[in-house]
mmCIF file of the C-alpha atoms, coordinates in Angstrom:
data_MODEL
# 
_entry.id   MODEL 
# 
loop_
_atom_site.group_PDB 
_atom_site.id 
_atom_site.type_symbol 
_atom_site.label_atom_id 
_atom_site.label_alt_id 
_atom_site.label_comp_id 
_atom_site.label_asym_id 
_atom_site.label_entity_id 
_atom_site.label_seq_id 
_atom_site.pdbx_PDB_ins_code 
_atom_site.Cartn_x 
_atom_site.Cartn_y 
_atom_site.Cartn_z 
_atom_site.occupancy 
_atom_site.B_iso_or_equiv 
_atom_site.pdbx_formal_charge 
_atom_site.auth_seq_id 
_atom_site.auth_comp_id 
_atom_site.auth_asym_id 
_atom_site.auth_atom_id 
_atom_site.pdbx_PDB_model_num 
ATOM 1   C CA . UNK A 1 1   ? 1.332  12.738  -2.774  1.00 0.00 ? 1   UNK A CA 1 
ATOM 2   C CA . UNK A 1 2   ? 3.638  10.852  -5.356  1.00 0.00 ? 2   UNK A CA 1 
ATOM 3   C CA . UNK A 1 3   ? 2.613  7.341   -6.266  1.00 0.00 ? 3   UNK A CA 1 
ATOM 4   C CA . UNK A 1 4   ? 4.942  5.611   -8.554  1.00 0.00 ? 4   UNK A CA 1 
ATOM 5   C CA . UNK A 1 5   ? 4.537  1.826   -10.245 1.00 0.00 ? 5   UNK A CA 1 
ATOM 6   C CA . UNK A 1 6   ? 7.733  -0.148  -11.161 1.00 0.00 ? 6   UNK A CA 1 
ATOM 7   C CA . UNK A 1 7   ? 7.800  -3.566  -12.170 1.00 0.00 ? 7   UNK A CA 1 
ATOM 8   C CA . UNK A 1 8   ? 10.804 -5.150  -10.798 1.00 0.00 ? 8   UNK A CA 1 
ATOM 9   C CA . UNK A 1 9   ? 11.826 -8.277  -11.427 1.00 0.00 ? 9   UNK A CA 1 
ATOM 10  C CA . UNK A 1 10  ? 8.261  -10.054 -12.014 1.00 0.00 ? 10  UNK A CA 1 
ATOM 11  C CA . UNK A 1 11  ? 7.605  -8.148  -8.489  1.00 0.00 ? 11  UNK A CA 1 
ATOM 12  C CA . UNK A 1 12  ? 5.390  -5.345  -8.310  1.00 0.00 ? 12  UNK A CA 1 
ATOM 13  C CA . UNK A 1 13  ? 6.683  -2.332  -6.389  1.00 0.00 ? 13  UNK A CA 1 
ATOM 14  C CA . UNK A 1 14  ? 4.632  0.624   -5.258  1.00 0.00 ? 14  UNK A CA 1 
ATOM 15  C CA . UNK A 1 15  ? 6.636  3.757   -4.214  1.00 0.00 ? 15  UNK A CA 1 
ATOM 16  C CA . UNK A 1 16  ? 4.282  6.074   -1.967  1.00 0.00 ? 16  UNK A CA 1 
ATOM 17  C CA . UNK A 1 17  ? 5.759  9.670   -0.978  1.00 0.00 ? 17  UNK A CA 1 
ATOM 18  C CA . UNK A 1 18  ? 4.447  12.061  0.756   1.00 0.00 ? 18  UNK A CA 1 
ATOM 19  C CA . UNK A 1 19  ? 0.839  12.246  3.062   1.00 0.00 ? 19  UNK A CA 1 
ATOM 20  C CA . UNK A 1 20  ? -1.798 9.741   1.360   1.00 0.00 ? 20  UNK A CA 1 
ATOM 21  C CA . UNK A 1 21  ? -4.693 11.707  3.187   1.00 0.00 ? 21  UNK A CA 1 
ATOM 22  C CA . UNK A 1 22  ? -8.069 12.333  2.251   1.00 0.00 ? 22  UNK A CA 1 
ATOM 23  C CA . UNK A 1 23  ? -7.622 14.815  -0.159  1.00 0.00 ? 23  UNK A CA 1 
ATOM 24  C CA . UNK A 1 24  ? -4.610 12.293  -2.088  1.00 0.00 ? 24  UNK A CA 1 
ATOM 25  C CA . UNK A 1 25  ? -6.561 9.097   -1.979  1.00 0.00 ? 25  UNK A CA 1 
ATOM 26  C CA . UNK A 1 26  ? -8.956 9.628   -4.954  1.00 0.00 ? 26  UNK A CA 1 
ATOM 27  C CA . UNK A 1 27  ? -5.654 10.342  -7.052  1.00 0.00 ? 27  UNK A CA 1 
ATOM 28  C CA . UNK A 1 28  ? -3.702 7.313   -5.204  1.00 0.00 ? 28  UNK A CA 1 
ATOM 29  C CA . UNK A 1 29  ? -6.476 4.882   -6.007  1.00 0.00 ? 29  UNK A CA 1 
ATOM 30  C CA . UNK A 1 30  ? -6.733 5.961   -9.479  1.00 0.00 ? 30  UNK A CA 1 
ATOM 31  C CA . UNK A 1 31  ? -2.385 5.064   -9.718  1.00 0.00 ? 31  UNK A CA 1 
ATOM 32  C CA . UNK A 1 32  ? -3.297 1.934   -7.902  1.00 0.00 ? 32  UNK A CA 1 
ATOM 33  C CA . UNK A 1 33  ? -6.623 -0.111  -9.828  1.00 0.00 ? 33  UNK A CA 1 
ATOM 34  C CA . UNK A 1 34  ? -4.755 -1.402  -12.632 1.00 0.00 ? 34  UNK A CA 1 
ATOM 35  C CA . UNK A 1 35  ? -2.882 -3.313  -9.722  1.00 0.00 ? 35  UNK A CA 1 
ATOM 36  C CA . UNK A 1 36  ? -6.470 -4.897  -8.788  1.00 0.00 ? 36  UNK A CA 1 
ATOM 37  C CA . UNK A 1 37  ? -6.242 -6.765  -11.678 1.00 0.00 ? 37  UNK A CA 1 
ATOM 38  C CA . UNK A 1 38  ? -3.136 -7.624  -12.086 1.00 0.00 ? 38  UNK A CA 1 
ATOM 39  C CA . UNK A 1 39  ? -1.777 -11.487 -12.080 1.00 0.00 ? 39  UNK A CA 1 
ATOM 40  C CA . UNK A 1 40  ? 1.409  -10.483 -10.207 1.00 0.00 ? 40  UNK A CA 1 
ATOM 41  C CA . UNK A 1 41  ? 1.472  -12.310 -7.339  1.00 0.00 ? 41  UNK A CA 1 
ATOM 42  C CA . UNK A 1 42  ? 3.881  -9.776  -5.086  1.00 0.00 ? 42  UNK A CA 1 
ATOM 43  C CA . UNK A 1 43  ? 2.965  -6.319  -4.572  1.00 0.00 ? 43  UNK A CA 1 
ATOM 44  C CA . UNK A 1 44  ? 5.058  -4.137  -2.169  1.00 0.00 ? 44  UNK A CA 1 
ATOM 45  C CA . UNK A 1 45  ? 4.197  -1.259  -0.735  1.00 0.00 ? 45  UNK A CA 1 
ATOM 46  C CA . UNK A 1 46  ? 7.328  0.721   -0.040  1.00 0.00 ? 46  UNK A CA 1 
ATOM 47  C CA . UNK A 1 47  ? 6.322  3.754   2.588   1.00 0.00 ? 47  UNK A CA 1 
ATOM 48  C CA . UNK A 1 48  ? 10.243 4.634   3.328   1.00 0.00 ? 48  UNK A CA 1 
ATOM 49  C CA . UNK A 1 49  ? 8.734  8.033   2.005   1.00 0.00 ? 49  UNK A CA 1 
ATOM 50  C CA . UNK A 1 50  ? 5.022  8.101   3.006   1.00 0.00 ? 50  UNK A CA 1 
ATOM 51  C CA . UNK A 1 51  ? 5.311  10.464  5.816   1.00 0.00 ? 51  UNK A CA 1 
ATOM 52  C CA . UNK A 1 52  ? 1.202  10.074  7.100   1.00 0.00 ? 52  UNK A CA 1 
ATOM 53  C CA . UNK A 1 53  ? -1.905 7.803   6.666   1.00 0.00 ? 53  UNK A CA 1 
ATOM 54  C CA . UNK A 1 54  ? -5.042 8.360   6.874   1.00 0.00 ? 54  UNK A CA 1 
ATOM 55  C CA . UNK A 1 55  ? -8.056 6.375   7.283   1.00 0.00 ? 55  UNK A CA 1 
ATOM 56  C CA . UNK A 1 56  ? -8.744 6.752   3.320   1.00 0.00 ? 56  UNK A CA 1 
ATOM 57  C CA . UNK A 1 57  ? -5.126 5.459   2.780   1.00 0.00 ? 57  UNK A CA 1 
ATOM 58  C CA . UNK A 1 58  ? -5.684 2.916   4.909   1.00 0.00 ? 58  UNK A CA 1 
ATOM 59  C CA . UNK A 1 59  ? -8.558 1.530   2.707   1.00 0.00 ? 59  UNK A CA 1 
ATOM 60  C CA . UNK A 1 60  ? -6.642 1.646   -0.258  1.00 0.00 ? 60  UNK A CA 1 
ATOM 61  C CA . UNK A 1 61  ? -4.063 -0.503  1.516   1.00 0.00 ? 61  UNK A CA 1 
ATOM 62  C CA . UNK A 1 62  ? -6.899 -2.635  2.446   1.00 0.00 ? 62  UNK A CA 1 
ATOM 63  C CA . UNK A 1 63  ? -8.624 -3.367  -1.439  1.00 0.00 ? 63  UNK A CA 1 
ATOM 64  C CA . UNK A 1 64  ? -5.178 -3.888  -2.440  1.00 0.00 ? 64  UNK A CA 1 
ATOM 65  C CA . UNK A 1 65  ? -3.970 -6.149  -0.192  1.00 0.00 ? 65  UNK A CA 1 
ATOM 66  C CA . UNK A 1 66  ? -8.299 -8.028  -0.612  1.00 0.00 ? 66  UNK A CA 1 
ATOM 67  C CA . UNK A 1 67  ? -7.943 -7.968  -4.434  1.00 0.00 ? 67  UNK A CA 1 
ATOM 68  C CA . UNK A 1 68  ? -4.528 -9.786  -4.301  1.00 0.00 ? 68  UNK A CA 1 
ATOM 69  C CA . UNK A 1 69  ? -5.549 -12.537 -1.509  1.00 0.00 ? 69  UNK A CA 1 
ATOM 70  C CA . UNK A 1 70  ? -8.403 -13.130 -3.972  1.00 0.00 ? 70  UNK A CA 1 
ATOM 71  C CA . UNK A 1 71  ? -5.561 -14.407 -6.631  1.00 0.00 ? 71  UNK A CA 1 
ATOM 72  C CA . UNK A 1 72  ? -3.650 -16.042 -4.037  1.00 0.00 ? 72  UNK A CA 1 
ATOM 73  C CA . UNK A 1 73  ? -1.022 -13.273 -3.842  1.00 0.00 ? 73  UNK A CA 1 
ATOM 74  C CA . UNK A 1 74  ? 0.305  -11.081 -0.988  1.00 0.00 ? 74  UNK A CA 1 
ATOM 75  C CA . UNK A 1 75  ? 0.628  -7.605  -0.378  1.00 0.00 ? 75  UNK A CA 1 
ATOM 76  C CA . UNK A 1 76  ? 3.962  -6.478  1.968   1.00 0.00 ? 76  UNK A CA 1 
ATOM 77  C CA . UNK A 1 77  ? 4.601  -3.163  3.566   1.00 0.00 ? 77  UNK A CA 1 
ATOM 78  C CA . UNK A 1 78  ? 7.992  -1.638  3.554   1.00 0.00 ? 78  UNK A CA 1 
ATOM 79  C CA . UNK A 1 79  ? 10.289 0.660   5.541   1.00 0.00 ? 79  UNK A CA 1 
ATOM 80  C CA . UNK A 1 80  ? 7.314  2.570   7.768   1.00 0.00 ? 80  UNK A CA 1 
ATOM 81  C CA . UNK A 1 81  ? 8.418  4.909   10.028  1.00 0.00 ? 81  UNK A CA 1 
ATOM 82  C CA . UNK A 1 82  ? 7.554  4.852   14.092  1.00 0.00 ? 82  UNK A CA 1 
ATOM 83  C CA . UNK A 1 83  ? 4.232  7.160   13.478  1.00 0.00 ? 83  UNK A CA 1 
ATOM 84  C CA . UNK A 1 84  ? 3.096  5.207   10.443  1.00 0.00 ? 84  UNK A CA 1 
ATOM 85  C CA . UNK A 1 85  ? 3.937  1.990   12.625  1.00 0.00 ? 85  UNK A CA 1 
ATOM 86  C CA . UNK A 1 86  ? 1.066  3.201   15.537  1.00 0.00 ? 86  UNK A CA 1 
ATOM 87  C CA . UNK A 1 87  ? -1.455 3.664   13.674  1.00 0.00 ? 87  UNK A CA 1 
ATOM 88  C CA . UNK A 1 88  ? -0.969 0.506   12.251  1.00 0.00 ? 88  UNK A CA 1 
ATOM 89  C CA . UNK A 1 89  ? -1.109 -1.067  15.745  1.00 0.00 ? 89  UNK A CA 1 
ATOM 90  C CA . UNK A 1 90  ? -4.340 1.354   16.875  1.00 0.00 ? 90  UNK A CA 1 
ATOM 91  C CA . UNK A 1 91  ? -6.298 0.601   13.618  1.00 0.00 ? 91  UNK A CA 1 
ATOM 92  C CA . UNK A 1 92  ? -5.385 -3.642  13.765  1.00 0.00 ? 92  UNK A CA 1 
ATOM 93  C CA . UNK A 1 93  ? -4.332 -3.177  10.154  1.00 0.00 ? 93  UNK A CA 1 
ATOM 94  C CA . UNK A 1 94  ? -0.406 -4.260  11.534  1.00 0.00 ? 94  UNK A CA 1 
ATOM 95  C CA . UNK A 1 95  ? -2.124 -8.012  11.584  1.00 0.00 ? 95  UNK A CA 1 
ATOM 96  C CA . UNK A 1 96  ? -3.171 -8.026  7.970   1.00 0.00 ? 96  UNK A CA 1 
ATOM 97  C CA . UNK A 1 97  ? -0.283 -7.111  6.566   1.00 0.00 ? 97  UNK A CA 1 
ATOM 98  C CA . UNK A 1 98  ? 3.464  -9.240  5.801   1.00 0.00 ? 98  UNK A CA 1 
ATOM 99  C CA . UNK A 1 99  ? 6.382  -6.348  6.672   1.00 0.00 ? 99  UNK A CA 1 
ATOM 100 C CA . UNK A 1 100 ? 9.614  -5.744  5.136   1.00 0.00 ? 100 UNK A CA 1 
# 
């Protein structure tokens, strides 16, 4: 699992490639706290790349996108594929999140 941070244009994006599964998420939320804090108020989560979720992942996605409501910002999913997309819809989470 690749995580990368770029700040682009006063907009946070978060590249994610690979399978953010159990065994990746202790790593991926380690990249991703310093965006807990941050005072950007757009954070987006590009998955063109992020080839599986799992219910670890999807908690990260979920303190991410609570931390940022907490500042009045929003957290917005990008390019998921079909697979990616149905869990989404099983788990509820495609309600909670703005897509891309």
């Amino acid at each position: 699992m690749q995580t990368t941070i770029q700040n682009q244009d006063g907009k946070i994006v978060v590249f994610l490639e690979g399978r953010l599964d159990t065994a990746a998420a202790p790593e991926t939320e380690q990249a991703l706290k310093p965006l807990y804090d941050s005072t950007e108020a757009e954070i987006t989560l590009d998955c063109t790349k992020l080839v599986y979720i799992s219910s670890s992942g999807l908690r990260l996605f979920l303190s991410l996108l609570k931390a940022a409501k907490a500042k009045g910002g929003h957290v917005y999913i990008h390019g998921i594929n079909e697979d990616l997309r149905k869990i989404f819809q099983l788990t509820g989470f495609i309600n909670l999140f703005e897509f891309n």
